[in-house]
C-alpha positions in Angstrom: -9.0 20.0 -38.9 -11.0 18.0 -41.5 -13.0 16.9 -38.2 -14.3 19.7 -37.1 -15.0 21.5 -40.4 -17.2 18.1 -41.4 -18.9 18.8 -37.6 -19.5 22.5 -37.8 -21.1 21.7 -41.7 -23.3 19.0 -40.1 -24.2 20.8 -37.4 -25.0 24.1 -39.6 -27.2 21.3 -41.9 -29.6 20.3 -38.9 -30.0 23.8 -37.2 -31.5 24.8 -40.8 -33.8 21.8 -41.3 -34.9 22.6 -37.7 -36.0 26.2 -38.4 -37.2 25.5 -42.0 -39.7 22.5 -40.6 -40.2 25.0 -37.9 -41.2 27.5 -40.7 -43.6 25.1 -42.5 -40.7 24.3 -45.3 -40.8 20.3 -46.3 -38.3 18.5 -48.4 -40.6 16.3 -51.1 -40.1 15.1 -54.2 -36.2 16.5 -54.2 -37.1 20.1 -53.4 -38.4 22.2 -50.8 -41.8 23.1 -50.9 -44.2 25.5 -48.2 -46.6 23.2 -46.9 -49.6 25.0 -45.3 -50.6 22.2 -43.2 -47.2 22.1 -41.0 -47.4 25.9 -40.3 -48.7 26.0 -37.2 -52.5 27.2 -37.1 -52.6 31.3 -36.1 -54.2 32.3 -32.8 -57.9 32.4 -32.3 -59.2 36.1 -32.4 -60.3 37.8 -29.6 -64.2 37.8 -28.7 -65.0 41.7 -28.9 -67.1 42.9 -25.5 -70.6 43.6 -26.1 -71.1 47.7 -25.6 -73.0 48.4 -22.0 -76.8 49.4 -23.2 -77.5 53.1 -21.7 -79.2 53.2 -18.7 -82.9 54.3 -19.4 -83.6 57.9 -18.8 -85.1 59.0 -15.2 -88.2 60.4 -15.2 -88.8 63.9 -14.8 -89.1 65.0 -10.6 -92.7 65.9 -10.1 -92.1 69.4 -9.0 -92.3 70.7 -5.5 -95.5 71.9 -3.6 -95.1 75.3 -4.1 -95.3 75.9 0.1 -92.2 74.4 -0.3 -89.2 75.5 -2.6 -86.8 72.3 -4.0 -83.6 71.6 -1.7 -80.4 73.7 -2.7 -78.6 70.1 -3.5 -81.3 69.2 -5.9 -81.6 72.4 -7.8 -79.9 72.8 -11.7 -79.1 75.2 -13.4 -81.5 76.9 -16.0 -80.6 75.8 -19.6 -80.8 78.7 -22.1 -83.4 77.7 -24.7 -81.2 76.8 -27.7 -78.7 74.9 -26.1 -79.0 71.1 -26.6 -78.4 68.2 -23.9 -75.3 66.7 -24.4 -75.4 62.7 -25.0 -74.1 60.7 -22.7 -71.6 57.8 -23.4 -72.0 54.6 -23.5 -70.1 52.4 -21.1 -68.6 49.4 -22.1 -69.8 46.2 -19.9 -67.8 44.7 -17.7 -67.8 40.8 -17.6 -66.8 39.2 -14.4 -63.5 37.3 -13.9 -64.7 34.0 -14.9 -66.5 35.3 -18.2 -63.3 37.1 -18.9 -61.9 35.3 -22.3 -58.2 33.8 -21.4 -55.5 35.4 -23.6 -53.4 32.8 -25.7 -50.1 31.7 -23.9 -47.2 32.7 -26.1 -46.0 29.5 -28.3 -42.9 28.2 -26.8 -39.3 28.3 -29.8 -38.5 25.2 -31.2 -35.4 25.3 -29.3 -37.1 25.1 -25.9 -39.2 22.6 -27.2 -36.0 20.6 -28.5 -34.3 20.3 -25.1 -33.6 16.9 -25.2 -30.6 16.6 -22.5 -32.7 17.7 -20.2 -35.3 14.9 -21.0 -34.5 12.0 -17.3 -33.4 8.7 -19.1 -35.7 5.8 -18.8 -35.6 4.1 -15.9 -35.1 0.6 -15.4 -32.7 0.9 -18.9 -29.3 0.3 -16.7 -29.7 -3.2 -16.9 -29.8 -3.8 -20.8 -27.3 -1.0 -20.8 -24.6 -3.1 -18.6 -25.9 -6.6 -20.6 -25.0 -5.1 -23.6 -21.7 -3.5 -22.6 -20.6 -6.7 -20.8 -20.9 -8.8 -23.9 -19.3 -6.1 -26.1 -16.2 -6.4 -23.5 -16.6 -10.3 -23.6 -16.8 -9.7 -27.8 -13.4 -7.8 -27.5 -15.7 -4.7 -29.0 -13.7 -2.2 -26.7 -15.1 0.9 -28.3 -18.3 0.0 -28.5 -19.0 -1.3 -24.6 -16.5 1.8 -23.6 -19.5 4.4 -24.8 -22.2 1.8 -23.7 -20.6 2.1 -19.8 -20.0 5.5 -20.4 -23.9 5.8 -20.7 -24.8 3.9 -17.8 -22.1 5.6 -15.6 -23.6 9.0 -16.7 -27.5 8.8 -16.9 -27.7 6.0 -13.5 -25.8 7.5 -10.8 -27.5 5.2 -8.3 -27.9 2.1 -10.3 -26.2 -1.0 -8.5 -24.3 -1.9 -12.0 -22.4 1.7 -11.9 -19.2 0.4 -9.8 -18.7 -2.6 -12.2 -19.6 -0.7 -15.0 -16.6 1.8 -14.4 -14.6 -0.9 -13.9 -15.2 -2.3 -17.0 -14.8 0.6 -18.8 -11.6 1.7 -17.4 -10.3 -1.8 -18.6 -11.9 -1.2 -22.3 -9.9 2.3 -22.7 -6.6 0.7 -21.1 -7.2 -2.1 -23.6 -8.0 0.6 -26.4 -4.0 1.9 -25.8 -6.3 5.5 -24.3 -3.9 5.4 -20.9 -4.5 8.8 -19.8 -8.1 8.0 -20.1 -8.1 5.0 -18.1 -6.0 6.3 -15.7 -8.9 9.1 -15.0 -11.5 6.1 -15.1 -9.5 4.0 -12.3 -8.5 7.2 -10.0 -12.8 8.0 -10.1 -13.2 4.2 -9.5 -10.7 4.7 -6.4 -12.7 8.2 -5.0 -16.2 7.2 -5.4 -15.5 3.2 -4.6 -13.2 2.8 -1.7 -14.4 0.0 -0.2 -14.4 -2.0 -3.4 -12.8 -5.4 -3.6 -11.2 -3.8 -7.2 -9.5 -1.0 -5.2 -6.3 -2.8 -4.9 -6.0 -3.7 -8.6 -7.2 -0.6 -9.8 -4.4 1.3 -7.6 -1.7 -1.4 -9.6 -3.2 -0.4 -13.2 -2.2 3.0 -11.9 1.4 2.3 -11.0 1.3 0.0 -14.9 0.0 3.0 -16.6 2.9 5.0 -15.1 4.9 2.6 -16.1 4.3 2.6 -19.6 4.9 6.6 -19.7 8.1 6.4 -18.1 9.0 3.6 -21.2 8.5 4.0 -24.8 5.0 4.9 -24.4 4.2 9.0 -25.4 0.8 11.0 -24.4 -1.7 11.6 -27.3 -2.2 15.0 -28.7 -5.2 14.9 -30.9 -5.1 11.1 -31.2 -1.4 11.6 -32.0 1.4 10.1 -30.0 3.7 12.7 -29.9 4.5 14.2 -26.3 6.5 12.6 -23.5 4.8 11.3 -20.4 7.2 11.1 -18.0 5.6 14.0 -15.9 2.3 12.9 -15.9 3.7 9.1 -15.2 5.4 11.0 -12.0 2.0 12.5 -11.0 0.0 9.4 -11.1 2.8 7.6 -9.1 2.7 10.5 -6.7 -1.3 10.3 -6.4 -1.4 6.5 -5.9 0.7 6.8 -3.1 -1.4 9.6 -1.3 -4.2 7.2 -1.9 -2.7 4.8 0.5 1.0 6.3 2.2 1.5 3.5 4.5 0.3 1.0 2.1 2.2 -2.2 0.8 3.0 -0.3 -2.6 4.0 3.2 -1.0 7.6 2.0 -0.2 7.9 1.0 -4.0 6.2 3.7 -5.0 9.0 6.4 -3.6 12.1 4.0 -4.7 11.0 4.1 -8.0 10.3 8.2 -8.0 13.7 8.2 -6.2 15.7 6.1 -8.7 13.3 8.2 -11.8 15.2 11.3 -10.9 18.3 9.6 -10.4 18.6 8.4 -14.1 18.0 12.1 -15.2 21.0 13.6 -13.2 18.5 15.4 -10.8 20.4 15.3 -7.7 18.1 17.3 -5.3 15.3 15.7 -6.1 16.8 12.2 -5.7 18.3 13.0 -2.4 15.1 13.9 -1.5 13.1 10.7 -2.1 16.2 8.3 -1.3 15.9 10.8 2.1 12.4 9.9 2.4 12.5 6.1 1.9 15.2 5.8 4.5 13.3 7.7 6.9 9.5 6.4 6.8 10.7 2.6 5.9 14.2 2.3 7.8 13.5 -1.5 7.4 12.4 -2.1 3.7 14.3 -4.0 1.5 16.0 -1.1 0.0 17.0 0.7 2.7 21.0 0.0 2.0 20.1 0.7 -1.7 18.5 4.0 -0.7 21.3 5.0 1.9 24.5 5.0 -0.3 22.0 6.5 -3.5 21.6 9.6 -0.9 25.2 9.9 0.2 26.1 9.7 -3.7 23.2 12.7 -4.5 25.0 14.7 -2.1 28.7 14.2 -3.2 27.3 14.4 -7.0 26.0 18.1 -6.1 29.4 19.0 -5.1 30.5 18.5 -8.7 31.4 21.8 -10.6 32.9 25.3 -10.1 30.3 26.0 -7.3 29.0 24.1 -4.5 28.3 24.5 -0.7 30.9 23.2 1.9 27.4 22.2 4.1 26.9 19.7 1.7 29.9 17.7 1.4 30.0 17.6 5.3 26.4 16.0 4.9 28.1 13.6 2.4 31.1 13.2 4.8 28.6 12.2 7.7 26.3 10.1 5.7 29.2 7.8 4.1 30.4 7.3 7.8 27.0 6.2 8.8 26.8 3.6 5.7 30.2 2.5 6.6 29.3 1.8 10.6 26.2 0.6 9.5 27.2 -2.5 7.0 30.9 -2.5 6.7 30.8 -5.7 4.5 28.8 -3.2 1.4 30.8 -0.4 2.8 34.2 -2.5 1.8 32.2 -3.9 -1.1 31.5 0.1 -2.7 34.8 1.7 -1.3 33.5 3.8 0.8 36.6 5.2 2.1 37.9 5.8 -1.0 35.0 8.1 -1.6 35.6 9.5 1.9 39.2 10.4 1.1 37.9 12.4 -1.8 35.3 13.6 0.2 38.5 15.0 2.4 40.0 16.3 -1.1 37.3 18.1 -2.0 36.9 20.4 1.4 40.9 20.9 1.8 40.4 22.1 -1.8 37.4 23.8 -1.0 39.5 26.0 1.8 42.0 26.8 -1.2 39.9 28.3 -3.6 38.5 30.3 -0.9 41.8 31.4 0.8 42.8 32.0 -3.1 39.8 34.3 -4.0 41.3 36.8 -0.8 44.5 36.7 -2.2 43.2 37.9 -5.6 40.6 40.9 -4.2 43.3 42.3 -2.5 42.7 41.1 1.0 46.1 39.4 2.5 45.1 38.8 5.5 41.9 36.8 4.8 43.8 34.8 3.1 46.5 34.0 5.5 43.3 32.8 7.5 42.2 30.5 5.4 45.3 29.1 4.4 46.5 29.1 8.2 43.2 26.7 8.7 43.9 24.5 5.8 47.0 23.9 7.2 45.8 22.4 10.3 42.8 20.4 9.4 44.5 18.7 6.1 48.7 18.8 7.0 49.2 16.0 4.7 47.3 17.3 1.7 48.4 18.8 -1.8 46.2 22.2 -1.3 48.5 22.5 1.9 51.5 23.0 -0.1 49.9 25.2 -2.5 48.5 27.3 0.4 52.1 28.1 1.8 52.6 31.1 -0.2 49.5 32.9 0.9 51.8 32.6 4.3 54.8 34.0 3.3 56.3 37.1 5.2 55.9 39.7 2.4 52.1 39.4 3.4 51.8 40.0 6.9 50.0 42.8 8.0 51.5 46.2 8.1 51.6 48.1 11.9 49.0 50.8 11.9 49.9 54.3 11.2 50.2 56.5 14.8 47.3 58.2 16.0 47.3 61.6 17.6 48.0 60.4 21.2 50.8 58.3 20.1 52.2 61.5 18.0 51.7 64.0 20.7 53.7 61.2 23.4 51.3 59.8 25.1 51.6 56.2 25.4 50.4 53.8 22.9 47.5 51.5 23.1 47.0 48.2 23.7 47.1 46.3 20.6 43.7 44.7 19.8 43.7 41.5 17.6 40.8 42.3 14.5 39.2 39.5 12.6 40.4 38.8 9.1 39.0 41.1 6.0 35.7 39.6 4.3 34.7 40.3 0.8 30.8 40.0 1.7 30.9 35.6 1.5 29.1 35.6 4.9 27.7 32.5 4.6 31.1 31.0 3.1 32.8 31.9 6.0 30.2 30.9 8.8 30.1 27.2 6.7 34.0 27.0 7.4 34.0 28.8 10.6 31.8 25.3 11.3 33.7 22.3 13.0 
């Protein structure tokens, strides 16, 4: 806050020494004083036209033979005695084109003669420019060759020291602690300057300045560290890798998004990335690492009141893959142990379900689902907690007689219906699965 009120106070300061100079107001002797001599001289007054002279009178028409009377267009008409001639006006002279005096151009505003940004640099200055900044960055002056690149970079597009000099800069804010900064600097460096023999490193001071966020290093508000940067570290891991997806850092790139969202619990996310490693780079280094890491995201979804019987059959599937696929690690995690609770968890899963009928009221549903449990898991504990819902007190009661069967005629065929559903549609087509 002190910052900008000292700015907006300086700037206030030179706006109204520019308009009082402007003005003809100078500051000698401790005081301002008018000074006649800066006010700028007044416009030259305009030449007035000479008057047109009157053209001389015509002489009188000698008058007409008197065989022959005037012409009816040359005839006027008889002035009464008393009455006067009129005077005739003067014309003004006109002056040709060329004699015409120019009128005075209007004085430009001392703000459109200050337009200094708009003023093209020097040329052939990009040289000292990138001398200078190079032995500030040799001097370990980071600030000072950061604004002299800065310069060069912006006022010499096409100058043959602009790719080094962004290099160099991007190193001077990185080694300033301004990370977000440089990270802009290098991912410029990597747009305009693909074919540089820096692209490589500048694409692993990316993946470092990621780094950093995702450690104890915070974003700067206001020159203040004070925010987290863990999203932003996320971002520029995600941008490095669309600069080069089947490069030699894209595989580490994903593992460590993957293993990010891993430490902070986020399940879906994880799968996703552990998903995508195993699938673009089924022969990377980490491709065990990533397998079991997926097949965990999906069990660890299936934690809690709530969760889908789809996924634990994906978990199911995946840990048997793992386990046909390197038995040795397989024996090593105990995979089957996780696979037996895997089993646990969808006879349980039937239970609650077969349960849920048996509370709303719907019997028969139930004696479904516990009728299925039954089969699939004989040997599990839900099992014997399911055998009430199939005890005889709850079968279905015979439907009342219709009209044919009460006036004799013969009864109908009985029809088997499907059990009651309480509007879990997609509950019951997941189970109804093999």
């Amino acid at each position: 806050m002190r910052r900008l009120t000292v700015g907006i106070a300086a700037l206030a300061v030179l706006l109204g020494t520019v308009s009082a100079a402007e003005a003809g107001w100078v500051w000698r002797d401790g005081k301002w004083i008018y000074d006649e001599s800066a006010k700028p001289p007044p416009p030259e007054p305009r030449t007035p036209k000479e008057p047109e002279q009157p053209a001389p009178e015509r002489a009188p028409a000698e008058p007409a033979p008197p065989d022959r009377p005037p012409a009816p267009a040359q005839m006027q008409p008889a002035r009464p005695p008393s009455e006067k001639p009129m005077p005739t006006r003067p014309r003004r002279a006109e002056l040709p084109d060329t004699e015409k005096p120019a009128r005075p151009e209007t004085e430009p505003s001392w703000w459109e003669r200050a337009k200094w940004w708009k003023k093209p640099p020097p040329p052939g200055r990009d040289e000292p420019l990138f001398n200078q900044g190079a032995a500030d960055f040799q001097a370990a002056n980071h600030r000072r060759a950061e604004k002299t690149f800065h310069e060069l970079i912006k006022d010499y597009p096409e100058s043959p020291y602009r790719e080094e000099a962004m290099w160099l800069r991007a190193e001077s804010l990185f080694a300033r602690e301004r990370y977000y900064k440089a990270f802009e600097q290098y991912e410029e460096f990597i747009e305009q300057y693909a074919g540089s023999r820096r692209y490589q490193d500048a694409l692993r001071k990316e993946i470092e300045i990621a780094e950093l966020y995702l450690g104890p290093v915070r974003r700067r508000v206001l020159g203040i560290p004070i925010m987290s940067g863990e999203g932003e570290a996320i971002e520029i891991l995600r941008r490095v890798y669309e600069h080069q997806p089947s490069g030699d850092l894209a595989d580490d790139i994903i593992l460590r998004i993957a293993d990010y969202y891993w430490s902070k619990r986020k399940w879906p996310d994880a799968e996703q990335y552990y998903d995508k490693y195993c699938k673009e780079y089924p022969n990377g280094e980490a491709v065990r690492h990533a397998e079991f890491r997926r097949a965990e995201c999906a069990i660890r979804q299936c934690e809690g009141p709530r969760y889908s019987t789809t996924t634990l059959r994906l978990a199911r599937d995946r840990l048997r893959q793992f386990q046909e696929k390197y038995p040795d690690e397989a024996a090593r995690r105990d995979v089957a142990a996780m696979l037996e609770r895997l089993r646990d968890l969808q006879a349980q899963s039937l239970y609650e379900i077969a349960a849920r009928y048996r509370r709303s009221g719907h019997p028969c549903a139930a004696a479904f689902y516990a009728e299925r449990l039954r089969g699939r898991y004989p040997d599990s504990a839900w099992s014997l907690k399911a055998a009430d819902f199939l005890a005889p007190d709850l079968e279905p009661a015979p439907p009342a007689p219709g009209p044919a069967e009460v006036a004799g005629a013969p009864a109908a065929a009985e029809v088997s219906e499907p059990p009651e559903t309480m509007g879990t549609a997609q509950t019951v087509q997941e189970e109804n699965q093999p």
